[in-house]
ROSE-538707 format. One record per residue (C-alpha): residue in one letter; x, y, z. Coordinates in steps of 0.2 Angstrom, whole numbers, padded with zeros to 4 digits, always signed. Example, Ala and Ser with C-alpha at 12.3 -4.5 7.8 and 13.67 -1.06 7.14 Angstrom:
A+0062-0022+0039/S+0068-0005+0036/
This chain:
X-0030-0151-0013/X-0031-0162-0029/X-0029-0177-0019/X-0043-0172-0008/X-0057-0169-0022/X-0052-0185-0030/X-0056-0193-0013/X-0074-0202-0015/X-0086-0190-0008/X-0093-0203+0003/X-0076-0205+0011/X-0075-0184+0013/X-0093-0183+0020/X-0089-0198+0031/X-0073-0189+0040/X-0080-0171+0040/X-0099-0178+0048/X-0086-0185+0063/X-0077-0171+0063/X-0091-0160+0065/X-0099-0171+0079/X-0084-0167+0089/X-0081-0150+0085/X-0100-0147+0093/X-0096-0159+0107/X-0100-0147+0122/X-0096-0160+0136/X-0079-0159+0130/X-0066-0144+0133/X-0069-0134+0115/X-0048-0135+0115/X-0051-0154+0116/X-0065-0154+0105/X-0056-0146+0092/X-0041-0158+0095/X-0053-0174+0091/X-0059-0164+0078/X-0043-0160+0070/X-0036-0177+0071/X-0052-0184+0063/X-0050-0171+0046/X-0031-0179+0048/X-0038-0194+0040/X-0043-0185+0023/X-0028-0178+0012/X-0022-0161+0012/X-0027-0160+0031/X-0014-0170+0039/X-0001-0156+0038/X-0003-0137+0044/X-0020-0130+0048/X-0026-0119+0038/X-0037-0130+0026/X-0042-0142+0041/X-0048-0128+0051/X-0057-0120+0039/X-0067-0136+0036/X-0069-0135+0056/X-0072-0119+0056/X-0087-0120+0042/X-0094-0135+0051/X-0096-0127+0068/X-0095-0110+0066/X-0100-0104+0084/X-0087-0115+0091/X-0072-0116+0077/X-0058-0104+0069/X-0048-0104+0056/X-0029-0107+0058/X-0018-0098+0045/X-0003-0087+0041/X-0014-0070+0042/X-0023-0077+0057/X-0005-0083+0066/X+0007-0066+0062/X-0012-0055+0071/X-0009-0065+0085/X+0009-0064+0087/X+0006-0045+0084/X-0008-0047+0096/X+0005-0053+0109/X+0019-0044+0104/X+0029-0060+0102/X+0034-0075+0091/X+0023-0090+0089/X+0033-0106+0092/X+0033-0118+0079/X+0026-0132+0090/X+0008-0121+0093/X-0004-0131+0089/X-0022-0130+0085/X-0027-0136+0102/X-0016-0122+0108/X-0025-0111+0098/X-0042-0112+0101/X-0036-0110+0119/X-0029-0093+0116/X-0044-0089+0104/X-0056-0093+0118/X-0048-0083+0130/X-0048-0069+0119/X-0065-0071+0116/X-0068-0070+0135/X-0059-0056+0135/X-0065-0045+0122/X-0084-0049+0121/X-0095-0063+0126/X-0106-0060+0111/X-0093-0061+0101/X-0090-0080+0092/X-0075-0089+0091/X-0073-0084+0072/X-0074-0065+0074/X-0061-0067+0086/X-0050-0077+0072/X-0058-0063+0058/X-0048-0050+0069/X-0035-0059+0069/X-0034-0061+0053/X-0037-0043+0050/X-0023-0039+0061/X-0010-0050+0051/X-0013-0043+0035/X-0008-0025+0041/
């Protein structure tokens, strides 16, 4: 994180305005939306590794659309699924499996409350 705020805030704003372009890109698969997306913040330090800080950027720029991606959020869904998340699930895979449940539990519902259960879930 200490790299990233001593990255010029032109540079930041730069990435993130891209990043949130494709994140709201609805001509686009919301998976792969949220792939482009992720791979733009990849640029910026701190959000090349993991996802928790990158989609939590994605996930504040595009709200309707995003989730966050951390530990709470991954141990709900693998209580969710009674199973163990392989290493290799990505965020692409992840906002599949969160728009699915979305799809499943309530249309009204946004991509993030879905994730705010989750996260709920894995902290239990």
């Amino acid at each position: 994180m200490a790299k990233l705020m001593g990255t010029p805030k032109s540079e930041v704003r730069a990435s993130t305005a891209r990043a949130r372009e494709a994140a709201l890109n609805e001509s686009v698969p919301l998976a792969h939306a949220a792939d482009i997306a992720r791979r733009i913040l990849g640029e910026l330090p701190g959000c090349g590794h993991g996802h928790a800080v990158a989609s939590a950027i994605l996930t504040a720029a595009a709200p309707q659309r995003m989730a966050v991606y951390d530990r709470r959020a991954r141990t709900g869904l693998s209580i969710l699924i009674n199973g163990r998340i392989p290493r290799w699930y990505t965020y692409t895979t992840y906002m599949e499996t969160i728009d699915s449940l979305r799809e499943q539990v309530a249309l009204e519902w946004t991509n993030r409350d879905v994730d705010l259960a989750l996260y709920t879930l894995g902290g239990q």
